[in-house]
Structures are given as C-alpha cells and as structure tokens.
C-alpha positions as CSV (number, residue, x, y, z in Angstrom):
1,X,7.6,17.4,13.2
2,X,7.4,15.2,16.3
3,X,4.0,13.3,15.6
4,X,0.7,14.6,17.0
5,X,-2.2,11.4,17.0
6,X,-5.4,12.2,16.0
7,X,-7.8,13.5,18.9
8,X,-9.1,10.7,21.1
9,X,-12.8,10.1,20.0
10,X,-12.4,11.2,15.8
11,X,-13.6,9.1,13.4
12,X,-11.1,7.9,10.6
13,X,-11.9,6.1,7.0
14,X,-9.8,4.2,4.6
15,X,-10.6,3.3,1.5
16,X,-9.1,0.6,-0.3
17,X,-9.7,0.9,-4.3
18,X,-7.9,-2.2,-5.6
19,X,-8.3,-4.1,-8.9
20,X,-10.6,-7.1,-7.5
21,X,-12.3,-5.3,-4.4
22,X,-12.6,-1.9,-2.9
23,X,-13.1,-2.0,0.8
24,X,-14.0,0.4,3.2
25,X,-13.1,0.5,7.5
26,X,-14.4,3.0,9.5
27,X,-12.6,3.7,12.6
28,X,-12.7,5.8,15.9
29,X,-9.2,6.9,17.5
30,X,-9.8,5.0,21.3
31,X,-6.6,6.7,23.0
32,X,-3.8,9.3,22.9
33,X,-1.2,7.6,21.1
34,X,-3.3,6.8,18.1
35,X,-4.6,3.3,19.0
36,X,-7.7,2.7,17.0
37,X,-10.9,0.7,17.1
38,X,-13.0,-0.7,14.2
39,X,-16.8,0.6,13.8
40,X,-17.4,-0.5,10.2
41,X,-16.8,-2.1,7.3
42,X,-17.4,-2.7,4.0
43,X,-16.1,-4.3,1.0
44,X,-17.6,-5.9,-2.3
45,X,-16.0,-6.5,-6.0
46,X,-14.5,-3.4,-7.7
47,X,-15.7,-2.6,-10.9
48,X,-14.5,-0.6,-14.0
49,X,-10.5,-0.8,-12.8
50,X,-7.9,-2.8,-14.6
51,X,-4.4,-3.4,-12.8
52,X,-4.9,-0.1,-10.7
53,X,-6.0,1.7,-13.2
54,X,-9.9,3.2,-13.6
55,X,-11.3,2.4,-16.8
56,X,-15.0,2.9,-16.0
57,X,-15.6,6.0,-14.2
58,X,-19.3,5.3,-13.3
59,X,-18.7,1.5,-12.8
60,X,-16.0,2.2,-10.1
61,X,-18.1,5.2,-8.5
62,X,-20.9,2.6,-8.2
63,X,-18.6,0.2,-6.7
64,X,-17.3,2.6,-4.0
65,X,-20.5,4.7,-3.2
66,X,-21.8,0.6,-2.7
67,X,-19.0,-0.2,-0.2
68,X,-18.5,3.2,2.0
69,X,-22.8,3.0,2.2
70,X,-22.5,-0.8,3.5
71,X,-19.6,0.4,6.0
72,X,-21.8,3.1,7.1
73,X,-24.7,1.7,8.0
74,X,-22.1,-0.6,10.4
75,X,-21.1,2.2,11.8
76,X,-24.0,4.0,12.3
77,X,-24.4,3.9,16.1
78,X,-21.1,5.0,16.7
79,X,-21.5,7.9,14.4
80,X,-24.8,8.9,15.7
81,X,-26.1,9.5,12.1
82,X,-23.2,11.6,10.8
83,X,-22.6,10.9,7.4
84,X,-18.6,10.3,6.6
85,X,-17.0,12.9,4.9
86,X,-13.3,12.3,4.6
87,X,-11.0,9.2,3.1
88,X,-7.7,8.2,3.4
89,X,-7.2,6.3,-0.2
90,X,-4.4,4.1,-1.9
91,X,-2.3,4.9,-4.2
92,X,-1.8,1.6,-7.0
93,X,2.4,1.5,-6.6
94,X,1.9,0.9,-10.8
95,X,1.1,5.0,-10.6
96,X,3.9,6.2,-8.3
97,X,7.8,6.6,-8.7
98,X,9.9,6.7,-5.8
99,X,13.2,8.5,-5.4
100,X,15.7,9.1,-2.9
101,X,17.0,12.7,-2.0
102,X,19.7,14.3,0.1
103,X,19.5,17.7,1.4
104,X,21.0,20.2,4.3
105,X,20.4,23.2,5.9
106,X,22.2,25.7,7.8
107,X,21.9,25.4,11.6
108,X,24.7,28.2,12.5
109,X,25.8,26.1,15.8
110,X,22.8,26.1,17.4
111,X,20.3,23.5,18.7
112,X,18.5,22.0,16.2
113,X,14.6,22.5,16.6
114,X,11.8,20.6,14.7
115,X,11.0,23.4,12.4
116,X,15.1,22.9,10.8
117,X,13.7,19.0,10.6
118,X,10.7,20.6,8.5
119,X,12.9,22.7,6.2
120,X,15.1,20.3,4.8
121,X,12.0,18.2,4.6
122,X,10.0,21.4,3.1
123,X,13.7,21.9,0.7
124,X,13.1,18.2,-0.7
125,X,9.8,18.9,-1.5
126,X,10.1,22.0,-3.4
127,X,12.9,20.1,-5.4
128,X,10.4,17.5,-6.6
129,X,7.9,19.2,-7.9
130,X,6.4,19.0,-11.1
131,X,3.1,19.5,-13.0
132,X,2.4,16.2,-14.4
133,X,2.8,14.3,-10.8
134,X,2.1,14.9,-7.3
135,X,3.7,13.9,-4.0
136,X,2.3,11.7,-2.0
137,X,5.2,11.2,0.8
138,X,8.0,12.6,2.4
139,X,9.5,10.1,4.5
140,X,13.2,11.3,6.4
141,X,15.5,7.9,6.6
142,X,18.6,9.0,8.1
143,X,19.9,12.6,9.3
144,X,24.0,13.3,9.5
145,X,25.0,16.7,11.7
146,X,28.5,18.4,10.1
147,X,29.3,15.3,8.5
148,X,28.7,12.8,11.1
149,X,26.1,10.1,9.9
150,X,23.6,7.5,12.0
151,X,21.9,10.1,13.4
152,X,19.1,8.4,14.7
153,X,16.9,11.7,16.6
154,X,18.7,15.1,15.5
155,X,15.9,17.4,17.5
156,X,18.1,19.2,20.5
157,X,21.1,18.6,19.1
158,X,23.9,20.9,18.1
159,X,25.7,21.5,14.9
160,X,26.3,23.9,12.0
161,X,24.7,21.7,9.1
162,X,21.6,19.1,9.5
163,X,22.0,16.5,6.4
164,X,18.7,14.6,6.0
165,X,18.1,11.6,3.6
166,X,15.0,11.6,2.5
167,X,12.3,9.0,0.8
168,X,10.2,10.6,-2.1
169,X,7.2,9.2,-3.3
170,X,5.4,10.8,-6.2
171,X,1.9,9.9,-7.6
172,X,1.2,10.7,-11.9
173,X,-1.1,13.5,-12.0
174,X,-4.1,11.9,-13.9
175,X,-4.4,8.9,-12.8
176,X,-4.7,10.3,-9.1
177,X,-7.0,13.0,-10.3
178,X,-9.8,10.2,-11.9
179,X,-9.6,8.5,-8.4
180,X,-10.1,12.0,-6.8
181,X,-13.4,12.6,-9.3
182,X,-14.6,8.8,-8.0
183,X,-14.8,9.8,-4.8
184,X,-15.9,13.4,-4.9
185,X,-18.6,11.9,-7.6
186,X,-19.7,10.1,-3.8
187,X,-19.6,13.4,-1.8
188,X,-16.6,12.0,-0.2
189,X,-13.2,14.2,0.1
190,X,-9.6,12.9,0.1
191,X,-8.2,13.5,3.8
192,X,-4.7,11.4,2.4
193,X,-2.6,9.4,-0.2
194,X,-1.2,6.1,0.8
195,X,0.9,4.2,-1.7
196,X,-0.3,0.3,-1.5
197,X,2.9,-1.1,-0.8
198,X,3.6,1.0,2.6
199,X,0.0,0.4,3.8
200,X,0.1,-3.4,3.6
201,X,3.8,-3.3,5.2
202,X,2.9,-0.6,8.0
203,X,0.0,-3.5,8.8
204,X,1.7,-6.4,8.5
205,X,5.5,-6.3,9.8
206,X,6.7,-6.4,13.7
207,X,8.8,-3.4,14.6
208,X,12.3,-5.5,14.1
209,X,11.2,-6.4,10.4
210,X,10.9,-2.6,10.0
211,X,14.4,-1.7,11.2
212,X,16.5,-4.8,10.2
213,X,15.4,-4.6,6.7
214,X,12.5,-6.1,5.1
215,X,10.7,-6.5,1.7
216,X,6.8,-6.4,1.7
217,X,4.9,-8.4,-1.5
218,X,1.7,-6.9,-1.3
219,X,0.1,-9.1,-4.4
220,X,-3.3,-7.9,-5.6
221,X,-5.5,-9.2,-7.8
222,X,-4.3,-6.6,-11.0
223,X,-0.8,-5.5,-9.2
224,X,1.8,-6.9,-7.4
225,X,3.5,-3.9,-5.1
226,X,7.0,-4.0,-3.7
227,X,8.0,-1.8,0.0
228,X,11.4,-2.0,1.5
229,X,11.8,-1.3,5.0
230,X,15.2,-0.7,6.8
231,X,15.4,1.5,10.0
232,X,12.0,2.1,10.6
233,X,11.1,3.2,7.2
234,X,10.1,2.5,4.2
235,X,13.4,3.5,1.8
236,X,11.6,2.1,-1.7
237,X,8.7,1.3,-3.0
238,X,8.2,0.0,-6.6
239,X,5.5,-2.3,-8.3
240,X,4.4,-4.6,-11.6
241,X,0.7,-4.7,-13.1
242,X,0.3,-8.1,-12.6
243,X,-1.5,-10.3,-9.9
244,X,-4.1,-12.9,-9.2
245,X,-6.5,-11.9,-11.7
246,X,-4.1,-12.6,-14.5
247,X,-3.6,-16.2,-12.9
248,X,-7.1,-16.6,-13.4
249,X,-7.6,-15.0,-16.9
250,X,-4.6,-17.6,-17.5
251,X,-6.5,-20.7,-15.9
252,X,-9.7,-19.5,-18.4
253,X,-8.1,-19.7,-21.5
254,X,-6.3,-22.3,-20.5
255,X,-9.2,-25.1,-19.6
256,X,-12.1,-23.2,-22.1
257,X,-14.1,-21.7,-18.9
258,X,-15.3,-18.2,-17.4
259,X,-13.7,-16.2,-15.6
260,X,-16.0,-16.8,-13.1
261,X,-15.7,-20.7,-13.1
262,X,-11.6,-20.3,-13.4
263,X,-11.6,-18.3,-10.2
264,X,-13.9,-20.4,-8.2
265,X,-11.4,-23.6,-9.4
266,X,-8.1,-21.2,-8.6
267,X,-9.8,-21.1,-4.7
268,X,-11.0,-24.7,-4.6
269,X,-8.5,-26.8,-6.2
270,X,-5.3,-24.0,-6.8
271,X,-1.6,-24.5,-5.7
272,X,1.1,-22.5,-6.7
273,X,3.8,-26.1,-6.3
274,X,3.0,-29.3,-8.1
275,X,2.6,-32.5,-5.6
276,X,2.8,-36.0,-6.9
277,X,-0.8,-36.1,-5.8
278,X,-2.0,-33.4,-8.7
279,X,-2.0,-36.0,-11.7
280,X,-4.2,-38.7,-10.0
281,X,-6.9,-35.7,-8.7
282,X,-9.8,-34.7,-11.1
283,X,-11.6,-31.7,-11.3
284,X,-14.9,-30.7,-12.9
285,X,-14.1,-28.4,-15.4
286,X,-17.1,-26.4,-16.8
287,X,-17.0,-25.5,-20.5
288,X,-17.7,-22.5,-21.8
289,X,-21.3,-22.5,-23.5
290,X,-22.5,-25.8,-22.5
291,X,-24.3,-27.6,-20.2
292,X,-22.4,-28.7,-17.3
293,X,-24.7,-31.2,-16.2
294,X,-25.1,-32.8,-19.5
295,X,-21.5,-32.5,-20.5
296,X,-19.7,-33.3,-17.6
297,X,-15.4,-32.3,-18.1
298,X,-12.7,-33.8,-16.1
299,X,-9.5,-32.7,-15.7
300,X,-6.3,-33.7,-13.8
301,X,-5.7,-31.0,-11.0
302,X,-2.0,-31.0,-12.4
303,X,-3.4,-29.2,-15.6
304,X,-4.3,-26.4,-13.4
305,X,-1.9,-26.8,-11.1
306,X,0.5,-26.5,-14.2
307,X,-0.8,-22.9,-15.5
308,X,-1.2,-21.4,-12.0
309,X,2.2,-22.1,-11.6
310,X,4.6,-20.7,-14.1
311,X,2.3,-17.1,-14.0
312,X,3.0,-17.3,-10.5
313,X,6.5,-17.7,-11.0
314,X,7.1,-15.0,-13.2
315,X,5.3,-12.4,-11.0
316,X,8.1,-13.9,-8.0
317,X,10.8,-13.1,-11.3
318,X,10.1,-10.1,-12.1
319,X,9.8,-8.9,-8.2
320,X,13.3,-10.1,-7.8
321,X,14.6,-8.0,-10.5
322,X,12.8,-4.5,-9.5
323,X,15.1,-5.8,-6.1
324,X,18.2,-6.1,-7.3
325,X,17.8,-3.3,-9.8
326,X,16.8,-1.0,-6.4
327,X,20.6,-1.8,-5.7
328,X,19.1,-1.6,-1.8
329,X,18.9,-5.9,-1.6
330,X,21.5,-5.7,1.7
331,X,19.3,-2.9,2.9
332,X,16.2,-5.1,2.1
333,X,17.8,-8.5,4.3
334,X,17.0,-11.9,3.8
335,X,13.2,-11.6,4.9
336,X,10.1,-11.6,2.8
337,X,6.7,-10.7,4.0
338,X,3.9,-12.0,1.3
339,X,0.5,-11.1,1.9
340,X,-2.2,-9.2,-0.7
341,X,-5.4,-11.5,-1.8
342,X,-3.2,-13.3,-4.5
343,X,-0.6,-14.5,-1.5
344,X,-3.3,-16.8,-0.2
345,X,-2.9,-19.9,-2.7
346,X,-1.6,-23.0,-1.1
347,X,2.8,-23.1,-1.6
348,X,3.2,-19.8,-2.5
349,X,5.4,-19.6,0.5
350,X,7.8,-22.2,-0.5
351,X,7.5,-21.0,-4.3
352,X,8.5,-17.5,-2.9
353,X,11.5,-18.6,-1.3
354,X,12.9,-20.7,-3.8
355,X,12.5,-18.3,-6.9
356,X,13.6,-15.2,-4.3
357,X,16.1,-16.9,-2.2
358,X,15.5,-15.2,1.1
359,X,12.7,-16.2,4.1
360,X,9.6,-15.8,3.4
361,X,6.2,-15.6,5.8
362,X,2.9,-14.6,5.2
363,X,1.5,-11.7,6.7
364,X,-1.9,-10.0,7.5
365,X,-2.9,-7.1,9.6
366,X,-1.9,-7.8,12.8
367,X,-1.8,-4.2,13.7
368,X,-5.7,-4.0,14.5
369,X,-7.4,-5.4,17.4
370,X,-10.9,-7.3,16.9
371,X,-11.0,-7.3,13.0
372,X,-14.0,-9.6,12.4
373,X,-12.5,-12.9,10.5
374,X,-13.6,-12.1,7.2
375,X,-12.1,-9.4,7.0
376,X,-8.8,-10.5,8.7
377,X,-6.8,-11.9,5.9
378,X,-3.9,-11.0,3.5
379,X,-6.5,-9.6,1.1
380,X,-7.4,-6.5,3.8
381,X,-3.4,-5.6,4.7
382,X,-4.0,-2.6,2.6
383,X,-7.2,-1.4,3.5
384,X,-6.1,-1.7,7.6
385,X,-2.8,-0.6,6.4
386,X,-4.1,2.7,5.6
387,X,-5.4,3.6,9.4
388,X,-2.3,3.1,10.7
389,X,-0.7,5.5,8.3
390,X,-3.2,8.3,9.1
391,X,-3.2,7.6,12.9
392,X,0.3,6.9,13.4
393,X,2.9,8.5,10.2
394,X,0.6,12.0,9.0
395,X,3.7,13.8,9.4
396,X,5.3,12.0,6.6
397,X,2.7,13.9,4.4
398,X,3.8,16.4,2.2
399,X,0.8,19.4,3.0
400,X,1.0,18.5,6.9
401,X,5.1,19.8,6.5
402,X,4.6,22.4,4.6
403,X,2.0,23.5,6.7
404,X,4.4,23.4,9.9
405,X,7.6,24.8,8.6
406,X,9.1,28.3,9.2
407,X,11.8,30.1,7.4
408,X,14.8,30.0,8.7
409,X,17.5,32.7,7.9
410,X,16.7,36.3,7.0
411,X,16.7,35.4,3.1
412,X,14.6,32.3,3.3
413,X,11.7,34.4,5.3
414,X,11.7,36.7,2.3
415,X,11.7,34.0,-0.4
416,X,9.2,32.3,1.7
417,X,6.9,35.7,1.9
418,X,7.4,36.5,-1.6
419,X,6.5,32.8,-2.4
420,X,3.2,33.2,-0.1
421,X,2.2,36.9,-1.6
422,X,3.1,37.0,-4.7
C-alpha cells in the first residue's frame, strides 16, 4: 500500500513507557506529507516497571495517567478542550522476536497492483500467527519478479510471480496485554505498536544511514535495544534487559549509597573511560544511614569511574554478540548510532567504538522541528521516534494491510470469504 499521511490538522500521541521515565508528545499533522508539529509534552519517572517489564500495575497507571495529564494541559489550546483518546505506545525490544520471511504470489503476467504488494504482505502475516504473541510489524525489505532480485518499487510492473522479503516483528501476548490494561485503566486506547529500537532509529538516522546499513543502540535505563537498518528498513531488531539503571544499582552497592545518591554521582561525576585525571579527583560520597554532614566520605572519582565502566562494557559485549549472531553484520556496515538516556555519559562514544569496532556517533531526534531543549536529547529518541512511525510508516502495520488487501485468484476470494463468514 503506497502510504497515505495522516489528514492535515489531526492530532497524534506517543507514549513512551520505558524503565526510568514514561513520556508523552502530543502532536498535530501541519501538512500533506506527514510533517508534524509539537503541542505538548510530558514526561516524569516511571514507576512499577523493571527492564520493560510492568511489575506494578497501579504504580505504572499512576505514572502514565501523571504524564499524558501534564502533556495535556500543554496542549490544551491547540486541542480546544478535547480530551486525547488514542496512543501510539512502544514495544520493550526484551518482549518482541523478530524473524525474516519470504513469500510469492501469483501475478499471471500482468501488471502488478498494490493490492498483489498487500497479499504477499497479508500471506506473511497469516504464516506467523500464533496465540501466545502478537504482530506488531510487517515491514517488505526487498521484492524479486520471476526470479530477478533488487527490485527496488515492483507497483506497475510486469511478471508472473512477485517474491517479497519480508521483516516480522512479533510482540509476547501478555506482556503487551498488561501495557494495554495501563492505558485503558487511563481511558486511553492503543492507536499502534512500535518496537523501541525502530522508534529511536526512525528519529535519529539521516536517510543514507538507513540505506547503507546501520545499527541503532537505543540504551535505556532497564534495556538496551538493537535496530539494523539496510535499504531503508529496518531488517532486525533484537535487545538485552540491561541499561543505565543497572550502572547505577552497580555504583550503590558499590560505594554503600542510595540509589538515589549513586544516580545523582553517575550524572555529576560519571565517565564511561578512565583518565589519568580520575585518581587525584575526590568525590563526596554519602553513606547510607548516616549523616552526611557529620560524616563526610571521600572517594577518588576513579573508584566510580572503575564500576561504571566494566557494566558498561559488558552491555557494548553483549550487543556485539546479538550482531554477529544476527549473521546480518555486512548488512549492518561499519556505523553505530548510540543514543537512549544511558548513551549520554561522558566516553561512551569512544568506549563504543573500541569494544564494537565500527564508527560510532551519538544521535537524538533530529527528525522534529522546535522540540524544546529538555526534551531534545538521546533520552526522548524513542518517544519522538514513535510520531514519525505513525505519520510516516502506518502501512507497515499488520491491521492497516489486512484491512487493504483483496483476494486475488478465484480460490483465494473463496478462502478469503469463508475466512470472513464463517
């Protein structure tokens, strides 16, 4: 289906639910090829979710009821009082599995039309589906006609079989279905499913990182998600449940101090290399149950320096393995993008490209005009991520193509009507 943007003047909402924050941006489509502009936003610390996973039902209700409300009332002008009724929401990668499928179809020598695009697309789908998970996308890579591959636009072309490659991503049943009861619990419906990982690439890359091949390290505070791009599209997605906050439950036990104090001294004082510099520095420390005024603590900053590190490392580690294991690392190129709250410690590029071996910059949404400055760093990829899927790439989702496909051949109508009726 050749894409159709949103009307000029709707109003679109994503809604990022991550492991350290969930943020909210309202939006209102400005012109007819999907451009956007910002109304509102909201964001505050999640609650009751643990490495992208809910664990407090009420807590994380609270948490997003908090952050839609505070978007809201930023928006309000714009909406003229209407309350917002529909999401776009991440997917944690930690939740999804993502598989590549080939399928064809019978064109009979004649020009092929958007709807034979929509059946082999609509063919893939019924293929994957299962009770205990649902899909989330169905993104076409690469389409060969009798044979002949790089087929780059097959619409109005002729040939007797259309061969599509196509990018499956599939979300576990449950885990989807307790974020669902979160935001129905805030008389909110799911519009769309975005995995993480695409958001914060679709965001963050140029166009060329997108077709020469790219990997996107979206690293949260419980998950660290993994997109590779190549040709325009994302060809896998994968992810680990680790991130930032597990550097900072590291840096508590490591020094004796709270959570809260470890995280305020990751921000301050944090690198993720070791300078000469580190072992002559000293930090205040505060210990847990005491008096930091009486008992003042000192520490070298290499001490800290010297936990954030190795966690660090090993996140980087076990990145590069899902990579190679993908068996797509020529597909993927020699270029890193790094963003995600986590990616915002001082060296974490040059850390990134010596454990990975390939280029690395650090990326933020620089797909969205006039984002205010707080809300303009690696740590909102995601949440801006997920406009530009529903304003630019809703025909990659699974209901819109099964909602535009028609039967082919004589048999598939039938099939197709029996399907429907019975």
């Amino acid at each position: 289906m050749t894409h159709k943007p949103r009307p000029k003047g709707s109003v679109i909402a994503a809604l990022d639910i991550g492991s350290s924050k969930v943020a909210c941006f309202i939006a209102r489509v400005v012109d007819d090829h999907g451009g956007y502009e910002i109304l509102g936003v909201g964001h505050q610390a999640a609650q009751g979710i643990k490495s992208g996973t809910i664990t407090d039902l009420n807590a994380a209700e609270a948490a997003i009821r908090h952050t839609v409300h505070a978007a809201e009332n930023m928006a309000a002008q714009a909406m003229k009082g209407y309350p917002l009724r529909e999401v776009v929401i991440n997917v944690p990668g930690v939740h999804a599995h993502s598989q590549g499928l080939s399928v064809d179809v019978e064109i009979s020598g004649q020009e092929i039309t958007d709807n034979d695009v929509q059946r082999a697309l609509a063919k893939a789908q019924d293929q994957s589906v299962g009770d205990d998970h649902e899909l989330i996308h169905t993104i076409p890579v690469s389409y060969a006609i009798d044979g002949n591959q790089g087929v780059k636009e097959p619409r109005g072309m002729v040939g007797d079989r259309l061969e599509v490659d196509i990018h499956l991503v599939t979300g576990g049943h449950k885990p989807l279905r307790n974020v669902a009861s979160c935001i129905e619990r805030s008389h909110l419906e799911v519009s769309a499913l975005c995995l993480s990982g695409y958001a914060a690439g679709l965001s963050s890359l140029v166009e060329d990182e997108m077709d020469l091949g790219c990997t996107v390290i979206d690293m949260g505070g419980g998950v660290t998600s993994i997109a590779i791009f190549y040709g325009g599209s994302m060809i896998y997605s994968d992810a680990i449940p680790v991130g930032g906050q597990h550097v900072t439950s590291d840096i508590a036990r490591g020094l004796t101090t709270s959570i809260s104090d470890a995280e305020r001294l990751k921000v301050l004082y944090g690198s993720a290399m070791a300078t000469a510099a580190d072992e002559n520095e000293m930090i205040d420390v505060p210990q847990l149950g005491e008096d930091n005024r009486t008992h003042p603590n000192h520490a070298p900053r290499s001490l800290l320096v010297g936990i954030i590190q190795p966690r660090l490392e090993e996140i980087l580690e076990l990145t590069r393995a899902k990579i190679q294991d993908s068996g797509l690392g020529q597909a993927a190129g020699r270029r890193v993008v790094l963003t995600g709250g986590a990616s915002q410690l001082p060296g974490i590029r040059e850390l990134a490209q010596s454990v990975l071996d390939k280029q690395v910059r650090l990326g933020r949404p620089i797909r969205v005009d006039n984002l205010a400055d707080a809300v303009n760093g690696p740590a909102f990829s995601t949440t801006a991520g997920l406009l530009n899927y529903i304003s630019e790439r809703s025909h990659e989702m699974p209901a819109e193509i099964m909602a535009h496909v028609e039967p082919g051949n004589l048999w598939e109508r039938i099939s197709f009507w029996l399907r429907e009726n019975w």
